[in-house]
C-alpha positions, 0 to 999 in steps of 0.5 A: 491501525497499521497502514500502508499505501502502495503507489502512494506518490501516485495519483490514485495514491494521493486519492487514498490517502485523502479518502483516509483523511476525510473518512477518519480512518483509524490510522495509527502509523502510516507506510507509504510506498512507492517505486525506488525512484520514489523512496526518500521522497517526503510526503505531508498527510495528516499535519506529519511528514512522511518518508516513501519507502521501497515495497520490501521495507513495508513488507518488513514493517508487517503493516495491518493493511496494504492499500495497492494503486500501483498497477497489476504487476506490482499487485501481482508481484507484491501482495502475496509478500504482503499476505504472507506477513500477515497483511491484509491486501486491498487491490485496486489494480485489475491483477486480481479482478474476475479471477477466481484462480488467483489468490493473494495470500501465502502458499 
């Protein structure tokens, strides 16, 4: 499966990938994302190396699953453009929490 972690150099970042790794998640390529100030950044999961990429990038890469920890705005600005590629938005941000108005998914 196709995966991307939005905020992956981020504390709750490293947490998810981590939780991926102990539970065998069936991760088949993986997308980490960040802010620009991140991207190029190399990160080790998994015994590979991975290079960061900016959240257009990752929206183009058309990943299965976006894992968001990057704070609200980016939850808010971001995953309806992951949504409407086609991903599915898991957001651990309070942008969407409690608010049955807000949907992330394509207009």
């Amino acid at each position: 499966m196709k995966v991307a972690v939005v905020g992956a150099t981020g504390m709750v970042g490293e947490i998810m990938l981590k939780v991926l790794k102990e539970r065998n998640f069936p991760v088949t390529e993986l997308i980490l994302v960040a802010s620009e100030k991140s991207v190029g950044k190399e990160i080790e999961w998994n015994g590979k190396t991975y290079k960061v990429v900016g959240l257009q990038t990752a929206v183009d890469m058309k990943p299965e699953i976006a894992v968001f920890s990057a704070g609200g705005q980016t939850s808010l600005d971001w995953a309806p453009k992951f949504a409407a590629a086609g991903t599915t938005v898991i957001d651990n941000s309070s942008a969407w929490r409690m608010d049955s108005t807000k949907k992330a998914r394509s207009s």
